[in-house]
C-alpha positions, 0 to 999 in steps of 0.5 A: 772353491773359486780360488782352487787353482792347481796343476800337476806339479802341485799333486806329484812333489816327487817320485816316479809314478805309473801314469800309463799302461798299454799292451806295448808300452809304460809311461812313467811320470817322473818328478826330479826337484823342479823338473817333471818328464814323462818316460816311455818304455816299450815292454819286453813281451812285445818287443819279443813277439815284434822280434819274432814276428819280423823273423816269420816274415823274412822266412816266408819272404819269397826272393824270387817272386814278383813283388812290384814297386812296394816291399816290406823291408822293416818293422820297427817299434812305434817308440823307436820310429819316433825316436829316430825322427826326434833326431831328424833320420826319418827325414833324412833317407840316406840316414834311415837307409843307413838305419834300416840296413846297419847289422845290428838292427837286423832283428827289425828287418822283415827280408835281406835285400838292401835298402 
């Protein structure tokens, strides 16, 4: 028993296997030849009702109140959130702003002002 030192490339040789599963999200543990990567994909369910939750709120949105210094102007995805920052536009506020306003990302919007 001493001598038995193995890891994760040693059990999973090949294929695509479930390795995680939450409300939200899968992740998926992949081995392709000598690469091995996990993949996480956001289920279409809770896309859907974050989609439908954002809509409520920007029909609720009361544009001629008072609303101080802080609004919510979005609600995106935790997996896309990191994404973006993979890419260095969470850092960047003249690209996220750019993000947060581009027409085709409007289902994440929670109101229409501009960012």
């Amino acid at each position: 028993m001493d001598n038995l030192n193995i890891n994760v490339g040693d059990l999973v040789t090949h294929g695509t296997f479930l390795l995680r599963e939450t409300p939200l999200y899968r992740e998926w543990l992949i081995r392709e030849g000598e690469l091995m990567y996990l993949h996480k994909e956001m289920k279409e369910e809770a896309l859907a009702a974050l989609i439908s939750q954002n809509q409520q709120e920007a029909n609720d949105f009361n544009y001629s109140g008072s609303h101080g210094s802080m609004v919510k102007v979005a609600s995106i995805p935790e997996l896309l959130y990191w994404e973006l920052h993979r890419k260095g536009i969470t850092d960047d506020p003249v690209a996220y702003r750019r993000f947060l306003n581009d027409p085709n990302n409007a289902k994440f919007r929670t109101n229409t002002w501009t960012v």
